[in-house]
C-alpha positions, -999 to +999 in steps of 0.1 A: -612-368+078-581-362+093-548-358+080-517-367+087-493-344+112-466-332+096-454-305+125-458-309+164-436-287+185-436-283+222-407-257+236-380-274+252-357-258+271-389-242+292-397-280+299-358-289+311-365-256+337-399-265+346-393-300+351-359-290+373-384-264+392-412-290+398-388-314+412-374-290+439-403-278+449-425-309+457-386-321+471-386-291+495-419-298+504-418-339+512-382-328+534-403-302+549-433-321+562-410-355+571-386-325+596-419-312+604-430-335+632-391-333+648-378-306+669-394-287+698-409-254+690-439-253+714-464-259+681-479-291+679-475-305+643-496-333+629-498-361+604-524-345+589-502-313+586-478-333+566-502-348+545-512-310+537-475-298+529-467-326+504-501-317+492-491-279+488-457-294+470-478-314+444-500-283+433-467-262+433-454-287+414-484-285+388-484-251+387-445-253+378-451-274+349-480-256+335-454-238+309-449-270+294-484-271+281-480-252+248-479-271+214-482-261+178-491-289+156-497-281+119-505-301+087-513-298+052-549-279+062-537-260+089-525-251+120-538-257+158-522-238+183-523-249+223-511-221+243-514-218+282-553-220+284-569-236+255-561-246+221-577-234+188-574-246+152-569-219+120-569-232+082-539-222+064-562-198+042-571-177+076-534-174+084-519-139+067-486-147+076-463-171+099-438-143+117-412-143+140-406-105+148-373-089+160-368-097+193-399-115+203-396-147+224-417-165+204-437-169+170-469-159+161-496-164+129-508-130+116-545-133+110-570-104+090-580-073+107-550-069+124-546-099+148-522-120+160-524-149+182-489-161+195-473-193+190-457-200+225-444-229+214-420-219+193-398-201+212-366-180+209-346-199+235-345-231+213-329-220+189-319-240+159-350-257+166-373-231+166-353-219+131-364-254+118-402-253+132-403-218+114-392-232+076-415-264+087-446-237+095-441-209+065-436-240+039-469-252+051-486-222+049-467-210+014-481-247-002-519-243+009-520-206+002 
């Protein structure tokens, strides 16, 4: 049985930069491997050499965008979490406490014993966003607790 989503936040101003990033980069690369062929410096440059620099671009470009991968979506059982390598899923009633310390970047859910696993999708840098995914998140958690 599933239920119905009520939260899903992904940070957004870390997507705008990625994005922006990713695009120069695989850019740089594609102008570097057309130029690479031209000009006269005594090495010998191949297709297959610019095959393997707009290759090089791409996984640059990847590896750019990989801080876009975090997500938070939460509903009326609980709360999964997908932060830069894997996801897990916590029910509201193993979640202590939804925080956003002082001058953290981003959220995190206080679990027993002490842990904490952070919420990089909720972000500082967003702002009034990240204010509303907060209220959205302790509500949640204050109606199933």
């Amino acid at each position: 049985m599933t239920t119905e989503v009520i939260l899903e936040v992904r940070p957004r101003r870390v997507r705008l930069v990625a994005g922006i990033a990713a695009g120069l980069l695989f850019g740089a690369f594609v102008v570097v491997a057309v130029l690479l062929k031209r000009g006269d410096t005594g090495v010998n440059f191949h297709t297959s050499d610019q095959v393997a620099m707009i290759g090089i671009g791409l996984a640059l470009a990847a590896a750019a965008l990989w801080p876009t991968w975090p997500r938070v979506r939460a509903d009326r059982t609980g709360i999964e979490v997908r932060n830069m390598l894997g996801a897990r899923r916590f029910n509201w009633d193993q979640v202590r406490h939804v925080a956003f310390p002082d001058g953290a970047r981003w959220a995190r859910l206080e679990l027993p014993a002490d842990e904490y696993v952070p919420v990089l999708a909720i972000q500082a840098m967003d702002g009034e966003r990240a204010v509303a995914a907060m209220r959205t998140l302790r509500r949640l958690h204050r109606d199933a607790t």
